[in-house]
Residue, then its C-alpha position, 0 to 999 in steps of 0.5 A: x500500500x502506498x503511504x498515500x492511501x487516496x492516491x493509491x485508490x486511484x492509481x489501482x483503479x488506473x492499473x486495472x482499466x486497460x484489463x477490466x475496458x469491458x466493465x467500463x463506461x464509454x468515457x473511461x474506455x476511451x481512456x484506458x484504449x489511450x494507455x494501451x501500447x506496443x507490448x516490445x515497449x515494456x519492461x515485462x516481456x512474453x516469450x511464445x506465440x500462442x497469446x495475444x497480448x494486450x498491453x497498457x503503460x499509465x504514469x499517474x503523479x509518482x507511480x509508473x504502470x505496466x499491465x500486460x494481459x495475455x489470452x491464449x489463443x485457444x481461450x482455455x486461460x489469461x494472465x494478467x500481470x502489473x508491473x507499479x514502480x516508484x519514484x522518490x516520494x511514494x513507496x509501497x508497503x508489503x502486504x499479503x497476497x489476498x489483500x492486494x488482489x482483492x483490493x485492486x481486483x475488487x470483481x475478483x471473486x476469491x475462494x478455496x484459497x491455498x498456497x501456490x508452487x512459487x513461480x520465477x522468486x513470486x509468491x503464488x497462491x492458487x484459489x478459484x473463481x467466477x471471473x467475469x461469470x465464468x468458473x475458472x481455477x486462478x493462480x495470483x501472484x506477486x513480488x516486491x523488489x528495489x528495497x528502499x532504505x526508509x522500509x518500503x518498496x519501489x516496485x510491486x509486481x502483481x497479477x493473477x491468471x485463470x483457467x477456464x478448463x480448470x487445469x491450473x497448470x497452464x497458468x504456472x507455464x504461462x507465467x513461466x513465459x514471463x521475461x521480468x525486468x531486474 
């Protein structure tokens, strides 16, 4: 949690508009189709073929964003992943995988919540979900880095990713695409 917590509301509400554009009124879609860029100019890569990747980069006052959301090609599952960086005056606070997903995926529908294999130095927790109506079996995930010397963070990466099929596994091989910046 940024140590502004108004702020932060509104920079969560921001990260997740290029991914949540069909539960966003007109207004607020033409926004989030403004963020969206090429995704080779993001720091987060995806190596493969089989995703079409939608990608999105916002700076709102002190924070940087990057959300990458990959659908396979088939439409068995997706991945979302935000990449948030700092600058000088906010940082984040750690928190608990749950509470950071549920406070900036407020649709996200959370049960059966158990821990995860652990993917690429990320925290995982596996739990299932009726993500936009549908019954799927989601991995979430996170990690701080670039420790600041005040105790907080410079840089919260966090997503989450669901099977539709209910095979968890293809959201752990997808992650394991994910090429993050050091």
């Amino acid at each position: 949690m940024l140590r502004r917590p108004a702020r932060h509301l509104l920079l969560l509400v921001l990260v997740t508009a290029g991914f949540a554009a069909p539960l966003l009124v007109p207004s607020q879609m033409a926004q989030a189709l403004e963020n969206e860029v090429e995704c080779s100019s993001l720091r987060l890569q995806m190596q493969g073929e089989d995703y079409d990747l939608i990608c999105s980069a916002d700076n709102v006052s002190d924070v940087s964003y990057e959300t990458l959301e990959a659908n396979a090609a088939d439409g068995s599952h997706f991945l979302v992943v935000n990449d948030a960086r700092t600058n000088f005056q906010y940082i984040f606070e750690s928190r608990g995988l749950r509470q950071s997903l549920t406070s900036i995926y407020s649709d996200l529908d959370v049960s059966n919540w158990t821990s995860g294999k652990g993917e690429q130095g990320l925290t995982t927790s596996e739990f299932d979900s009726d993500y936009k109506t549908v019954r799927s079996a989601c991995v979430g995930f996170q990690k701080y880095t670039s420790r600041d010397q005040w105790g907080g963070w410079r840089r919260h990466i966090i997503g989450f990713g669901c099977s539709r099929t209910g095979n968890r596994q293809q959201v752990y091989d997808a992650l394991s695409r994910i090429k993050f910046p050091h």
